[in-house]
C-alpha positions in Angstrom: -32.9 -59.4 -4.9 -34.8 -57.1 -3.1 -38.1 -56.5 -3.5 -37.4 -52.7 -5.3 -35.1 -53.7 -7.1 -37.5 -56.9 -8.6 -40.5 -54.6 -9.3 -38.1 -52.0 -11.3 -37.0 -55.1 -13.3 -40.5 -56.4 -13.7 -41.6 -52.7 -14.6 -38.5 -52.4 -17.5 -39.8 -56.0 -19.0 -43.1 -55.0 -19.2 -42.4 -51.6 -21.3 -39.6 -53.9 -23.4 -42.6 -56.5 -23.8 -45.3 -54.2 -24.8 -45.5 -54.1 -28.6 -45.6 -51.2 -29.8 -46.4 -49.9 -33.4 -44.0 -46.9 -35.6 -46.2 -44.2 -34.3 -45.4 -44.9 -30.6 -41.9 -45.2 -31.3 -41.8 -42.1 -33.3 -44.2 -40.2 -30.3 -41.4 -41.8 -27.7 -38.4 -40.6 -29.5 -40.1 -37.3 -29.9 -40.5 -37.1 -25.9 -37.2 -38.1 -25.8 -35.7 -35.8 -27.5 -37.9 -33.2 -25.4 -36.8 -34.0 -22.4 -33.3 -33.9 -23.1 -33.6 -30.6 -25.1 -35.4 -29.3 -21.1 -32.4 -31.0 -20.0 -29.9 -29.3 -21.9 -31.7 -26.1 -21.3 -31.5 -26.7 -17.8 -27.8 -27.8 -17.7 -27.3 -24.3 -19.7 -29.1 -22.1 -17.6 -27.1 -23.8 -14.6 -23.9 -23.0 -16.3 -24.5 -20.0 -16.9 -25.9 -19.2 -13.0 -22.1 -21.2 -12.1 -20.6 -18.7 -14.4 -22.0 -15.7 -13.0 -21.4 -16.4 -9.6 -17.8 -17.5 -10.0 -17.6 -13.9 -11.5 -19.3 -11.9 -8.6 -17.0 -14.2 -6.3 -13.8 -13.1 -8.9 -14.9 -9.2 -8.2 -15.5 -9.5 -4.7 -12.1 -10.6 -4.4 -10.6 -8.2 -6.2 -12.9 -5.7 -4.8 -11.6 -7.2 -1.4 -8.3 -6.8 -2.5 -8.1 -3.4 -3.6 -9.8 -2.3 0.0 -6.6 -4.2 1.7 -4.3 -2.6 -0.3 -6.1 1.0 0.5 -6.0 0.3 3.8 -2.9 -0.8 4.0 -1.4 2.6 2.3 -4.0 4.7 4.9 -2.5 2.7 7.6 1.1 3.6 6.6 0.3 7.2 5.5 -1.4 7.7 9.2 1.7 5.8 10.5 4.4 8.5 8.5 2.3 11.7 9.4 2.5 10.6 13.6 6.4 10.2 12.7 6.6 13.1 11.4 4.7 15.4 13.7 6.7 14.0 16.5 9.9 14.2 15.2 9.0 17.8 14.3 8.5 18.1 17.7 11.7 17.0 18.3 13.9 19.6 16.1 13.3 22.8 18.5 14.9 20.6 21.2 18.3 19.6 19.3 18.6 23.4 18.1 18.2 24.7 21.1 21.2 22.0 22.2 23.3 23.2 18.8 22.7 27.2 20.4 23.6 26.3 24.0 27.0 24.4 22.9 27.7 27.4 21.5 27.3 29.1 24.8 28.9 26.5 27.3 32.5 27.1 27.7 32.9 24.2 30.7 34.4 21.2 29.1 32.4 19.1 31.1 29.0 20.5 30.1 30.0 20.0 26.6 30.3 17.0 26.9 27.2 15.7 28.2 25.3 17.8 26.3 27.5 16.0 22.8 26.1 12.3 25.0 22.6 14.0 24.9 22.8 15.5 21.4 23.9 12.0 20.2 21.1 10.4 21.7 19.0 12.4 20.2 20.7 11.8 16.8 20.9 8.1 16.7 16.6 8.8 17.6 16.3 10.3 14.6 18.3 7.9 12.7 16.3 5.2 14.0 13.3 6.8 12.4 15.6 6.9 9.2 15.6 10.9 9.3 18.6 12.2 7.3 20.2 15.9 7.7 19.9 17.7 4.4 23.3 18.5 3.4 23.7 22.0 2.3 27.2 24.1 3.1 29.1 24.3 0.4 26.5 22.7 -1.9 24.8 24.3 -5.0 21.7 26.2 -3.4 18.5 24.1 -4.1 14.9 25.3 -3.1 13.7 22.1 -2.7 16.1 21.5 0.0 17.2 24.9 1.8 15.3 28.1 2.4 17.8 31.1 1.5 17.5 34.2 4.1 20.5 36.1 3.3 22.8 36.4 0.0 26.7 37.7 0.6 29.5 38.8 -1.5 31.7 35.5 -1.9 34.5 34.5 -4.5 33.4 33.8 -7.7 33.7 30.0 -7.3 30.9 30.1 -4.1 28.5 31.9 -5.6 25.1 30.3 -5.9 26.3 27.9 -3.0 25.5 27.5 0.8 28.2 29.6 2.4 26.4 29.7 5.8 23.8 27.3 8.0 21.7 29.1 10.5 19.6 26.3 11.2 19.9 22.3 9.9 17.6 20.8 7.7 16.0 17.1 8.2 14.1 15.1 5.6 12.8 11.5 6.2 13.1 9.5 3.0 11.9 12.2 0.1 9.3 14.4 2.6 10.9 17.2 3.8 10.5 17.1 7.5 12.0 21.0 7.7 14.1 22.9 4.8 18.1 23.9 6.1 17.7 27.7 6.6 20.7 29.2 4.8 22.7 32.1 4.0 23.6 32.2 -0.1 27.0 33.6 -1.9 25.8 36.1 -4.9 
């Protein structure tokens, strides 16, 4: 044995050979029980610290979290609104294409200006911008801007009888309304 160990052991039989009367048992019960209610207390009070903590770390997760998620929407938002203002940019250029075809009367113009307008369309498309329909639909102000009514058949009227200038949304935002003539 070594020699720690042998004066622990001789330090235990001497307490367990000491004769001791009621009183002293009753005073060492007594300190005992003390010492393990300071224990308990401590334990508690450690629990309790444990407890609190593993809530601050819960909120500053979610707190952590929830900035993520807003920064990830900002992100995106900021992302959209460059999108849009380019593609914006964009529009004058395949109207002013739509005016000249109207123009051209050489067969071979027209056609690479139909390659160039395509080009132009499949870029928008890969930005998912969509035409807004509108001839021969029910007029909707969300959609087109009336600038003109006209005297149509019963059956037209309150529909797009006339486009002077396409429409483009991407997704729901409107990226500009179809500018349309109206039957009343």
């Amino acid at each position: 044995m070594s020699g720690k160990k042998k004066t622990q052991v001789k330090e235990e039989t001497e307490i367990l050979d000491t004769p001791v009367g009621g009183d002293d048992v009753q005073r060492e019960i007594e300190r005992l029980s003390a010492e393990l209610d300071k224990a308990h207390e401590a334990a508690d009070k450690q629990k309790a610290r444990a407890d609190e903590m593993t809530l601050q770390a819960q909120r500053l997760q979610a707190e952590f979290d929830n900035y993520r998620k807003r920064t990830n929407e900002t992100n995106k938002k900021v992302r959209q609104d460059g999108i849009v203002e380019a593609l914006s940019k964009i529009l004058p250029v395949l109207d002013a294409l739509e005016q000249a075809r109207a123009m051209i009367t050489d067969e071979k113009t027209l056609d690479g200006l139909g390659i160039i307008e395509r080009q132009l369309g499949d870029l928008l498309s890969s930005f998912c911008v969509e035409k807004i329909e509108a001839l021969g639909l029910t007029f909707d102000p969300n959609l087109h801007n009336a600038v003109m009514e006209e005297d149509v058949p019963e059956d037209q009227k309150g529909k797009v009888v006339k486009v002077y200038q396409q429409g483009y949304k991407l997704g729901d935002r409107i990226l500009r309304h179809a500018v349309v003539i109206v039957g009343k």
